[in-house]
C-alpha positions in Angstrom: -11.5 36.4 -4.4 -12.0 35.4 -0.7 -15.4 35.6 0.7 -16.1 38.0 3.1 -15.2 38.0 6.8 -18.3 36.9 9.1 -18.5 36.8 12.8 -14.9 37.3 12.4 -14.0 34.7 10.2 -12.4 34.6 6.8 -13.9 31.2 4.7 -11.2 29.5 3.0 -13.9 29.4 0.1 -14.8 32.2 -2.4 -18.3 32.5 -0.6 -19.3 32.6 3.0 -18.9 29.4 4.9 -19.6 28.8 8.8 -16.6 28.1 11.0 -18.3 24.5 12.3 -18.8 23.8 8.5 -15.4 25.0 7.7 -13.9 22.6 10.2 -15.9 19.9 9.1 -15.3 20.3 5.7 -11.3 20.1 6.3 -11.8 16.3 8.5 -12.4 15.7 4.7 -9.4 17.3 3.4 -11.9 20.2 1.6 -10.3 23.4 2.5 -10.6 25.3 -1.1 -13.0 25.3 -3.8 -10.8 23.6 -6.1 -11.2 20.4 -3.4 -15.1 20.7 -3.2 -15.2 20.5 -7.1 -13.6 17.3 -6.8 -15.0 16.0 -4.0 -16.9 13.4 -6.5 -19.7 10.6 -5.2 -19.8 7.5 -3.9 -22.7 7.1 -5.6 -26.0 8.2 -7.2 -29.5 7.5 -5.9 -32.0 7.8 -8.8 -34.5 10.3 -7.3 -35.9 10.9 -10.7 -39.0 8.5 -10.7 -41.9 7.2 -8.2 -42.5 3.7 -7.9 -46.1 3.2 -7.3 -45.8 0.5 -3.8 -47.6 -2.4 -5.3 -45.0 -2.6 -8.3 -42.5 -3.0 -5.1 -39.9 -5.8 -4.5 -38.1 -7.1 -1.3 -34.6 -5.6 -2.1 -35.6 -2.7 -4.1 -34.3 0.4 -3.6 -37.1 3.0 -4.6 -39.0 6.5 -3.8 -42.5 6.6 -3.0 -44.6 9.3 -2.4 -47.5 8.3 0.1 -49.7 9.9 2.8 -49.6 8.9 6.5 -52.6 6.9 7.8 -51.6 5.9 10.4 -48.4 6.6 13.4 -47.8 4.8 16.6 -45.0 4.4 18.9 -44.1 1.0 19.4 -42.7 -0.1 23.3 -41.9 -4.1 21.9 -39.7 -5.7 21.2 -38.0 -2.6 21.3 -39.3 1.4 21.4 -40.0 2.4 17.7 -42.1 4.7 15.8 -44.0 2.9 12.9 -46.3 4.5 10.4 -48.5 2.9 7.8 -48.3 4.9 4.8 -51.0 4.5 1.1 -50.2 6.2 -2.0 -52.7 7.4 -4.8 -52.6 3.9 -5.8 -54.2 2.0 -2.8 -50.9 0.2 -1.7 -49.7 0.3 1.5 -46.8 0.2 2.9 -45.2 -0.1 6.6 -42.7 2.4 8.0 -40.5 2.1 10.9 -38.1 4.4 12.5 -35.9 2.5 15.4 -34.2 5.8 16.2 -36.2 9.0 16.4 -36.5 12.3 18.4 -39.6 13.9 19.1 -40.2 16.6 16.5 -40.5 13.1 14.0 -43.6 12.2 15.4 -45.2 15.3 15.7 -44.2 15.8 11.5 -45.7 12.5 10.6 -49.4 13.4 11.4 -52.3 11.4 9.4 -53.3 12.7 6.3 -49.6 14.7 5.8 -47.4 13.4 2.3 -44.0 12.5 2.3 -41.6 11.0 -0.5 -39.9 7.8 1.3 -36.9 6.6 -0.4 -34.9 3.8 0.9 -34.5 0.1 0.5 -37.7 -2.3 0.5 -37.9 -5.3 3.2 -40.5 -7.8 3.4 -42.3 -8.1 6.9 -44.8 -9.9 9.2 -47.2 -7.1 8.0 -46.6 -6.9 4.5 -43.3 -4.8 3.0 -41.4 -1.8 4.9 -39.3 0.3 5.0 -36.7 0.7 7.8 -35.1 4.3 8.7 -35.4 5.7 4.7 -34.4 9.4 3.9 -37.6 11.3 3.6 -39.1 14.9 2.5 -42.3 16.6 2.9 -44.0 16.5 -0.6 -46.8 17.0 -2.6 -48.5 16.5 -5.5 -47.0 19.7 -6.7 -43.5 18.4 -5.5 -41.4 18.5 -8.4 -39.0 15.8 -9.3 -35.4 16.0 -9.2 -34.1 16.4 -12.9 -31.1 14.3 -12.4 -30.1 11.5 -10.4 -29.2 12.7 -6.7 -24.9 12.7 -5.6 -24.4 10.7 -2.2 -20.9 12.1 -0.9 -17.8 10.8 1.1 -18.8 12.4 4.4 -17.6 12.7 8.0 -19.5 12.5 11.6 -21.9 15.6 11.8 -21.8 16.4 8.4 -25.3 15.4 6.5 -25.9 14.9 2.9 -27.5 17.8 2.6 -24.9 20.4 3.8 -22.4 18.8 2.0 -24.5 19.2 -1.7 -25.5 22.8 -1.1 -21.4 23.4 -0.5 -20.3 21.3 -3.2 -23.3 23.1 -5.5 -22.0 26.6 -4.7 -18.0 25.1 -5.3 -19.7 24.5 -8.8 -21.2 27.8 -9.1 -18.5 29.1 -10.7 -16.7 28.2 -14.1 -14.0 25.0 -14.2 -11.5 26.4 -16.2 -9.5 23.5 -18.4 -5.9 23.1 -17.5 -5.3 20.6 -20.7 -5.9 22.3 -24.1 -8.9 21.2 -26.5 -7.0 19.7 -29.4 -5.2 17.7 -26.8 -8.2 16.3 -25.7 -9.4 15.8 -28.8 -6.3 13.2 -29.8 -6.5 11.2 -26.4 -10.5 11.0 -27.0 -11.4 12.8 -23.6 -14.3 15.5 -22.9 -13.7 18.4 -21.8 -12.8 18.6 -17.8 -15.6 20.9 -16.6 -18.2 18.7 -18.4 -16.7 15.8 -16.6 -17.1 17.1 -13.5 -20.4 18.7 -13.5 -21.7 14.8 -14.9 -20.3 13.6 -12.1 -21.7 15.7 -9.6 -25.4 15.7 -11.8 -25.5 13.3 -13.7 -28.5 13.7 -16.1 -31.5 11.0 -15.0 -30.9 9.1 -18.5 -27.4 8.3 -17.3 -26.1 4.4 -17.0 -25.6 4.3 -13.5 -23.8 0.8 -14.0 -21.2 2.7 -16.1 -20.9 5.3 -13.6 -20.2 2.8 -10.7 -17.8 1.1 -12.6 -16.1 4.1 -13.0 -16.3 3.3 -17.0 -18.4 6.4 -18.3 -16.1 9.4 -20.0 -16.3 11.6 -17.5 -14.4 8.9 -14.9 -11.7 8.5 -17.8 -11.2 12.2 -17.4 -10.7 12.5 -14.1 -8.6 8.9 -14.3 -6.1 10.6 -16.7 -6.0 14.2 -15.0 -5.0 12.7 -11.7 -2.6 10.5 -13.4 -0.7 12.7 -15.3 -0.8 14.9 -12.2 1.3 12.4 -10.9 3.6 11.8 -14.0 4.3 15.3 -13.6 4.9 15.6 -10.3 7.8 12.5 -10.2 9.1 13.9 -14.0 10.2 17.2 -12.6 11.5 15.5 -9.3 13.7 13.3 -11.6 14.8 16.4 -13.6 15.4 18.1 -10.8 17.5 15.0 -9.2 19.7 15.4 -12.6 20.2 18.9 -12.1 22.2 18.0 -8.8 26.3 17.1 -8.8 27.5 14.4 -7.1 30.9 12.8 -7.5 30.8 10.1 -10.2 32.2 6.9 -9.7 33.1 5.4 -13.0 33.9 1.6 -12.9 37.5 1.0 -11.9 37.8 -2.7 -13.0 39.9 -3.4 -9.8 37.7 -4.4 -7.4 34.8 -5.3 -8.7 37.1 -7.6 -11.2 38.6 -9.4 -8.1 35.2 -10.1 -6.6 34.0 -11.5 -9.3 36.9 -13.9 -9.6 36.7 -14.8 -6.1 32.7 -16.2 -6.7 32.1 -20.0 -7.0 29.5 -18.9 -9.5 28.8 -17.1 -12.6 26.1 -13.6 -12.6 23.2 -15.1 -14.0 22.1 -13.1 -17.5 19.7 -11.7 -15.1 22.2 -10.2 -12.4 24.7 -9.0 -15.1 22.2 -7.3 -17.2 21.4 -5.2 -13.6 24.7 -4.6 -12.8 25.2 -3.1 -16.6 22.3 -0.9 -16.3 23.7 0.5 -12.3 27.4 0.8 -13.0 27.6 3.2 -15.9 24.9 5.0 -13.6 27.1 5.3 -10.6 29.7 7.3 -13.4 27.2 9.9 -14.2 27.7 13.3 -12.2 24.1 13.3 -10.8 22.9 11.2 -8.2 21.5 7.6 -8.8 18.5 6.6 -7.5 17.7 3.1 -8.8 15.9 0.5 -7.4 16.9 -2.9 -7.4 14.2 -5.6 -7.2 14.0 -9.1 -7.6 12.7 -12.6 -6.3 13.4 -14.1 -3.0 16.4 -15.6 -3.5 17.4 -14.2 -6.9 21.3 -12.4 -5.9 20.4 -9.1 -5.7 23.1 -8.6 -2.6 25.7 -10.1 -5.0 24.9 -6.9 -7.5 24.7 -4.4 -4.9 28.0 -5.6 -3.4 29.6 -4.7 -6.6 28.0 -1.6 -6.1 29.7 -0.6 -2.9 33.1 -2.0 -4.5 32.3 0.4 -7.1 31.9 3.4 -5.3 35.4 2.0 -3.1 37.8 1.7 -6.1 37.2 5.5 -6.5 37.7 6.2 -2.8 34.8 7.1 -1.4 32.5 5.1 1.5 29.8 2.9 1.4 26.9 2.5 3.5 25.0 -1.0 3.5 21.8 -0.4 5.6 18.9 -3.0 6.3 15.6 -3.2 8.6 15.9 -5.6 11.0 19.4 -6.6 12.5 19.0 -9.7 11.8 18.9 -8.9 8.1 21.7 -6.0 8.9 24.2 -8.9 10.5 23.7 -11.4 7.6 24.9 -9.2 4.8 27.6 -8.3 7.4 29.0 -11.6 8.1 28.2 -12.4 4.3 30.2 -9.8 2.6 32.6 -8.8 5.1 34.9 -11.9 5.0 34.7 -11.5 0.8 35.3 -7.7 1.3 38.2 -8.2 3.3 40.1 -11.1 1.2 40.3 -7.8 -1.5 41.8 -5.6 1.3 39.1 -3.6 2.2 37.8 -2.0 5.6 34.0 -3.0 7.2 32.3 -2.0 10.1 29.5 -2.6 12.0 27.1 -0.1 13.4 23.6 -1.1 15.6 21.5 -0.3 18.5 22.0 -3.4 20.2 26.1 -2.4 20.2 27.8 -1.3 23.9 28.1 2.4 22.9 32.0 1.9 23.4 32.0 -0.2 20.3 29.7 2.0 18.4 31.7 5.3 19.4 34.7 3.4 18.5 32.9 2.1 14.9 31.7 5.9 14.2 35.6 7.5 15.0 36.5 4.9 11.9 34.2 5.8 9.7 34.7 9.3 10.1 38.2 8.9 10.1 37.4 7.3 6.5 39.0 3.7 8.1 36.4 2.0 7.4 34.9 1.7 3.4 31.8 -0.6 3.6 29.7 0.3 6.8 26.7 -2.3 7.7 23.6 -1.4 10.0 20.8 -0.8 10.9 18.0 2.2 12.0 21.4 3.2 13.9 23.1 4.8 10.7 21.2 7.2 10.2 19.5 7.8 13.9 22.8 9.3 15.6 25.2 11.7 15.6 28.2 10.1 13.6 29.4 11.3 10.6 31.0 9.6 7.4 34.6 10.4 5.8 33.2 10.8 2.4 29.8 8.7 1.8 29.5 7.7 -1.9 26.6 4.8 -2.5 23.8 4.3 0.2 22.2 0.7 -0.3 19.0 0.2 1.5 17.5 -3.4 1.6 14.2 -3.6 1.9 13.4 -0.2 1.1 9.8 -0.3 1.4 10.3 -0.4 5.5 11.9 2.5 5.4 10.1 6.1 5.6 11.2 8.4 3.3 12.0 10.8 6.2 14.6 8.2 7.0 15.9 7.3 3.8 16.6 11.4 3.6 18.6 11.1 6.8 20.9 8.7 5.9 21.4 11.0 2.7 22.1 14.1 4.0 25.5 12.3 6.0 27.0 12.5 2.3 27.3 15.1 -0.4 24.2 13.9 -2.5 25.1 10.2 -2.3 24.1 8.0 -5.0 21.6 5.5 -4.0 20.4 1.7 -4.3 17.4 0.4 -3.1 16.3 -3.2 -2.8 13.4 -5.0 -2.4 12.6 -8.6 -2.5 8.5 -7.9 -2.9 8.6 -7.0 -7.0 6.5 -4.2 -8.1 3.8 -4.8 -10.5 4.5 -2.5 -13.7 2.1 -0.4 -13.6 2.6 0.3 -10.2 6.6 1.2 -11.9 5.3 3.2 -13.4 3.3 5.1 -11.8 4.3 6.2 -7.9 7.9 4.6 -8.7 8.0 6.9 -12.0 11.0 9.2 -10.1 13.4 6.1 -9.7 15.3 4.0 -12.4 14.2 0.2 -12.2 16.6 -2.5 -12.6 15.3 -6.1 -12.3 16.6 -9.7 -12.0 13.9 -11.8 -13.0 15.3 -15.4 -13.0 16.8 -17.4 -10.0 20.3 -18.7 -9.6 20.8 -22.5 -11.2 20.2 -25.2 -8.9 17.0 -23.9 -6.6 14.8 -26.3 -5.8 11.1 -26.0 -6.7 8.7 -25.5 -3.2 5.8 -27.4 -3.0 2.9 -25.2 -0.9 0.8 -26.9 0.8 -2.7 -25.7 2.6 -3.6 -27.7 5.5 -6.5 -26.9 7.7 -5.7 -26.8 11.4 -7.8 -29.6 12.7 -5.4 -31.7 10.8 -2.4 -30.3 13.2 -1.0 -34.1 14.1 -0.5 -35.0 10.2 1.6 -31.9 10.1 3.9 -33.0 13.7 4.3 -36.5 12.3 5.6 -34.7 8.8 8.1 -32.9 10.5 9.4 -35.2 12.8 10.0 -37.2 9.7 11.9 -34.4 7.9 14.0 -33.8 10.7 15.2 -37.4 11.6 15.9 -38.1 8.3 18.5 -34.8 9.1 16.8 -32.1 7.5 16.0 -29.1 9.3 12.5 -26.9 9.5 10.9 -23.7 10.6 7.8 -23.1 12.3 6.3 -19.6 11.6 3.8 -17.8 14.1 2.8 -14.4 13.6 2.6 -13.3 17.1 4.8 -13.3 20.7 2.6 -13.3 23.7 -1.4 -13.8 23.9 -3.8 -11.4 22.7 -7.5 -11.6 23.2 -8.3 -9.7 20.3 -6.5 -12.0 17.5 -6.8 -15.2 19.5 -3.6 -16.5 17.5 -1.2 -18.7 18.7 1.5 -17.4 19.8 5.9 -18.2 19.5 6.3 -19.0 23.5 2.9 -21.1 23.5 4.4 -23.2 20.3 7.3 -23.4 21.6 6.3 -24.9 24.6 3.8 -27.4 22.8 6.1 -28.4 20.5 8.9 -29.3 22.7 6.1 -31.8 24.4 4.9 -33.3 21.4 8.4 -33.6 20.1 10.4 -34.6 22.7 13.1 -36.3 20.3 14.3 -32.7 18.5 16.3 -30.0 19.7 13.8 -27.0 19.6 14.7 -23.3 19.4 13.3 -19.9 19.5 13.3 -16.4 18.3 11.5 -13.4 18.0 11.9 -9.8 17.6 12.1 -9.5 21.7 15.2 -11.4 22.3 18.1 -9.7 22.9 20.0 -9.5 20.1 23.0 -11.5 21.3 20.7 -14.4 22.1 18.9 -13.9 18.9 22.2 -14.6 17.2 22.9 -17.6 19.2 19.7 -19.4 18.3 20.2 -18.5 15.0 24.0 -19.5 14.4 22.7 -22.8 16.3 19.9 -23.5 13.6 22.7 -22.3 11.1 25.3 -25.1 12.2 22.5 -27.8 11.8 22.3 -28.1 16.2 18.6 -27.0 16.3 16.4 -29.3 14.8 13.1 -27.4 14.7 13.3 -23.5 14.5 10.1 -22.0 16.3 10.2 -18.1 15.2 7.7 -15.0 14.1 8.1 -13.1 11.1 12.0 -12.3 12.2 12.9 -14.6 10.1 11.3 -13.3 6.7 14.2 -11.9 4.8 18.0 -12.2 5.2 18.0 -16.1 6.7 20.0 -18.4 4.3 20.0 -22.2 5.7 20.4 -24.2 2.7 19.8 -27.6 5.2 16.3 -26.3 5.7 13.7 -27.6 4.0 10.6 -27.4 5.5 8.5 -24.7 6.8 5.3 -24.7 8.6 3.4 -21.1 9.1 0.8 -21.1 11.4 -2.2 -18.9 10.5 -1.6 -18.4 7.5 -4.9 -16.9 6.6 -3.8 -13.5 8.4 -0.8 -13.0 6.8 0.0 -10.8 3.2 0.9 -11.9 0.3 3.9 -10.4 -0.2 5.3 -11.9 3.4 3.9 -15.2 2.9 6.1 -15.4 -0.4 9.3 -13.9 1.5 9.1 -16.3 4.3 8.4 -19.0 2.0 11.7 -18.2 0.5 13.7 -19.4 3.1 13.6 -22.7 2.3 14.4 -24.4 -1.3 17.8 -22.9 -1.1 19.5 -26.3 -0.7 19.4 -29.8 -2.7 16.7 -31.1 -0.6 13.1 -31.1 -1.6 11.5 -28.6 -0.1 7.9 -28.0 0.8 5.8 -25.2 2.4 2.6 -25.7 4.5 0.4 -23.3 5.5 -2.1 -24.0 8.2 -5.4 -22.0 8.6 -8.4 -21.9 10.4 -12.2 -22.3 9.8 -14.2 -20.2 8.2 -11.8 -18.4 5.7 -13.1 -15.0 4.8 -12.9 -13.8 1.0 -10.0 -11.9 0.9 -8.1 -14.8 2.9 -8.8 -17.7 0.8 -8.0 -15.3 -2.5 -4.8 -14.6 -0.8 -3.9 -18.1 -0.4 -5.6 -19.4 -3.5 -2.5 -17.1 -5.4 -0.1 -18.2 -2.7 -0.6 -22.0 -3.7 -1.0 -21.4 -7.8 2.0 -19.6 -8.0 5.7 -19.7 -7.2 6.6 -16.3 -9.3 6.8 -13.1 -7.2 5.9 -10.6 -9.9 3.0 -12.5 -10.4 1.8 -13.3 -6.9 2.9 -9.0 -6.6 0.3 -8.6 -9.5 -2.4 -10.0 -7.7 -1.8 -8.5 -4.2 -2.1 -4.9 -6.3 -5.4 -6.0 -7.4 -6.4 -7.8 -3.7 -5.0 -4.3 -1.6 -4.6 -1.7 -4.3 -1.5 0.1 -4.2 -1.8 2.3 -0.8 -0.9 -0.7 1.5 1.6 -2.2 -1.0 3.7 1.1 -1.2 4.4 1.5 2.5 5.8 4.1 4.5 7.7 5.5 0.5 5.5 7.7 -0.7 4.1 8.9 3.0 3.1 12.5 2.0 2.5 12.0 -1.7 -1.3 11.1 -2.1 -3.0 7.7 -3.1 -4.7 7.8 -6.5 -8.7 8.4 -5.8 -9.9 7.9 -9.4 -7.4 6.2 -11.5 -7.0 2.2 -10.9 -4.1 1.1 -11.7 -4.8 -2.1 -13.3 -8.1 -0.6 -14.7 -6.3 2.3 -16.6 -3.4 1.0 -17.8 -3.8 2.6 -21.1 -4.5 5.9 -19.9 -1.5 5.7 -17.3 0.8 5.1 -20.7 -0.8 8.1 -22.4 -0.1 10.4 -19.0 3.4 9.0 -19.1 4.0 10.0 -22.7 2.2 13.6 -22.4 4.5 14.3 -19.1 7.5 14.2 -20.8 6.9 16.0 -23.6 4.5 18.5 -21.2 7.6 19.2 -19.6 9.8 20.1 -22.2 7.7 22.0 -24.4 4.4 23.5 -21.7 5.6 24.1 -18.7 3.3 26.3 -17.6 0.8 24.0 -18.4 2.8 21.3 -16.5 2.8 23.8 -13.2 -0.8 24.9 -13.5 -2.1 20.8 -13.8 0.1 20.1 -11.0 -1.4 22.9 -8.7 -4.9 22.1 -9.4 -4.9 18.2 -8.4 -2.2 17.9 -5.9 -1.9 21.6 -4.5 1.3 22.1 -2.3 1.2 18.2 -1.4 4.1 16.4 -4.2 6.6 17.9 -2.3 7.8 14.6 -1.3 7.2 12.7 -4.9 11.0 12.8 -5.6 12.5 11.6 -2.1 
């Protein structure tokens, strides 16, 4: 039941809340009781115990209870207020306060008792305390009974506000949404138990195994909030299967020819993934399967027999990538193959004069063209397809769902392939790609050559011109990577134009060229079919280049700054070289000092050549909010689960979704409610 109105107000809570508090509480995302309830700590303080001040160490963090001797405001180095404080025991003990208002040193008149809790420093006077969290006391005072919650909070909300809310929140039973003798076979206590621990825990508790997010009552929450999830995508994939689409059962006609027409055999790897998507392109429901695979491992050789699927029963494909660079390589790739088997392409972009673009759109929708590449564009305008049958999307993690949903809705429930170069751990699979079916080619073609990393410091910048000057009169060919255009004083970093420039100076004997997102795309394509035919020496570009670019002559790649880039596009640009007979070798130059996460970023980059693995480990460097992208904008980020962490509990949620489904539904809908409310709406995009 609502609480009541006041000053006009209805609380969203079931008891009164202010209208400032209210709006506080909601920057937090707590706008039921339900939210408050979960709103779990940071962290405990252990509140439970005084520590007399002469058993006191520098870098404690402790409560004492002492009486004010002495208080002074201090005018150097800096206005202060500082107090010198003794407890029962004799010690002493020095107090300052850099920030203060009045009222604080009126309170902290000689001879008054306070409890000072906070972390111990050592000083020129003896130890201190600087700004700690205090309370009037005495010796009356009783202690807290459990170790004290510190709470995720926002500007102008205190610590104190925030427990009195959350305490009321907890007022009120926590009814289970799992039944007891399933928690009894998965080993789990009982979810209102869990929850009250972690709000109070008792003062015997292991605060280590609370931190670590080990104790019981975390495994709870873990496996609530994960089968939450499990939930959520199961019934979006049911509900996928409950839609009609037109099937497109494999022909043998076209895909057949194209085969025949390759200088190369599928690898084991790419004909096991086209035997898992073409029987799925025949079922009557929409496919949505994602293809993933390594740099370099043929994925666009599977998902062209896709679209020659989808054309042998008569109905349009769409090919769509990111970038138009990417866009125009599959074009010119797959066109001229396409059309040796009779078939119809077109090309729609941005960059196009809108009398080729109107004229591309009349095609398609006239159903004269049946493999249409692009960009953005395909799904940003007004045209209209003939009868759109397979959507492939390269690089799908750059697209927003919003997007993806776009291009869908210009078809009749299309079916749908999705590609990405940057594999997905398992776990992460699992978990927030648990809607989608996963195929995956997980060995390269025959005769890639092995890339040699290499991590060069910047001060060592000439060893690395003289290597590439080398490379390229002995008729190779190499790419220098910068991550930015033009200057920018906050990231200092070198930019394309600057390189450029310095390059052509220091290497006067090479034909130097350059490209970056700015260029205009037909001079973007004549740099790049320059480098292509082997007339630009040295290619100077930013991360344009990271997917789509296929010069097998290439061989060398320099990226500058390596320390700021990601895993995942440090591995995709190093993928554009190795794809010829020449030996090929990757440098990455970085400046001094390297922060943590940067030298554990490239510290995987150099051990390790295999994208799964070097995926593994950016899960565990980023977690998976930064490595999922724009797909699952709107679904939320797992707050208590980790998905490394609880692998085992992840399985178990899996298992109990499935058969939670089938047999409890109501269950199934009331677990749902509880954790993610009306936000999964988006889990099955």
């Amino acid at each position: 039941m609502k609480a009541e109105k006041k000053n006009g107000a209805a609380s969203p809570f079931s008891f009164p809340v202010s209208p400032a508090l209210t709006v506080k509480l909601a920057k937090l995302g707590l706008t039921r009781d339900a939210d408050l309830v979960l709103h779990i700590p940071l962290r405990w303080e252990d509140e439970t115990r005084l520590t007399p001040i002469r058993d006191l160490l520098p870098g404690d963090t402790a409560q004492v209870q002492a009486t004010v001797t002495e208080a002074a405001i201090a005018y150097r180095p800096r206005r202060m207020l500082t107090l010198s404080v003794r407890d029962a025991g004799g010690g002493v003990l020095g107090i300052r306060f850099l920030h203060f208002y009045p009222s604080h040193s009126k309170l902290f008149q000689p001879g008054e008792t306070f409890r000072f809790i906070g972390e111990i420093r050592g000083g020129f006077l003896g130890l201190e305390m600087v700004h700690p969290r205090f309370v009037k006391a005495g010796d009356d005072t009783p202690l807290p009974s459990g170790l004290t919650p510190v709470y995720p909070t926002t500007a102008g909300l205190g610590q104190a506000a925030l427990r009195k809310v959350v305490a009321r929140a907890l007022e009120a039973p926590i009814e289970d949404t799992l039944p007891a003798n399933w928690l009894s076979k998965l080993q789990l206590p009982a979810l209102d138990t869990s929850i009250r621990t972690l709000h109070q825990p008792p003062a015997d508790a292991a605060l280590a195994e609370l931190d670590a997010h080990r104790h019981p009552a975390w495994q709870r929450l873990a496996f609530d909030e994960l089968l939450a999830q499990q939930l959520s995508l199961a019934a979006a994939r049911a509900q996928r299967r409950t839609l009609t689409t037109q099937p497109l059962p494999a022909q043998q006609r076209l895909t057949a020819d194209f085969l025949s027409t390759l200088p190369f055999a599928l690898t084991a790897a790419q004909q096991r993934a086209w035997e898992e998507i073409s029987p799925d392109l025949a079922q009557p429901h929409p496919m949505r399967r994602l293809l993933q695979g390594d740099v370099g491992s043929g994925k666009t050789v599977v998902a062209a027999l896709a679209c020659l699927q989808a054309v042998e029963n008569g109905l349009q494909a769409a090919f769509m990538a990111p970038t138009e660079i990417l866009a125009e390589q599959h074009a010119k790739k797959l066109t001229p193959l396409f059309e040796s088997l009779g078939l119809r392409c077109a090309w729609i972009s941005g960059s196009q004069r809108k009398s080729a673009r109107t004229a591309a759109w009349q095609a398609v929708a006239a159903g004269e063209a049946d493999v249409v590449f692009g960009t953005h564009a395909l799904f940003q305008e007004a045209g209209s397809f003939r009868n759109l049958g397979l959507v492939v999307v390269d690089e799908q993690h750059r697209f927003g769902v919003g997007q993806r949903l776009a291009l869908m809705q210009k078809g009749s429930e299309p079916h749908q392939l999705m590609m990405s170069a940057t594999p997905i751990p398992r776990t992460l699979a699992m978990s927030f790609f648990a809607d989608l079916d996963v195929s995956t080619i997980d060995e390269l073609p025959p005769g890639r050559t092995p890339i040699v990393t290499k991590l060069v410091s910047a001060a060592r910048r000439d060893d690395v011109l003289a290597r590439v000057r080398e490379a390229c009169l002995e008729g190779g060919q190499t790419y220098w990577v910068c991550p930015l255009i033009e200057e920018s004083e906050k990231l200092q970093l070198q930019t394309a134009e600057d390189t450029h420039a310095a390059l052509t100076a220091q290497l006067p004997e090479l034909n130097i060229g350059l490209v970056h997102g700015r260029l205009k795309p037909a001079e973007k394509q004549a740099v790049m079919d320059a480098f292509q035919a082997g007339d630009i020496h040295l290619l100077v570009a930013t991360t344009v280049i990271e997917v789509g670019v296929d010069v097998p002559n290439a061989a060398l790649m320099v990226i500058e700054h390596a320390e700021r880039m990601g895993l995942a596009q440090l591995h995709q640009l190093r993928g554009r070289v190795g794809r010829g007979s020449r030996e090929s070798a990757c440098v990455l130059l970085f400046e001094t000092p390297l922060s943590e996460l940067a030298r554990a970023r490239l510290k995987v980059i150099f051990e390790s050549t295999d994208g799964f693995e070097i995926a593994r480990q950016d899960l565990l460097l980023r977690g998976p909010g930064e490595l999922l992208g724009h797909r699952q904008s709107g679904l939320p980020m797992l707050r208590f689960a980790d998905l490394e962490r609880d692998v085992e509990l992840l399985e178990a949620a899996r298992e109990l979704a499935q058969r939670c489904l089938k047999q409890h539904p109501e269950i199934a809908a009331r677990h749902v409610e509880r954790w993610l409310g009306g936000r999964q709406g988006l889990a099955g995009s």
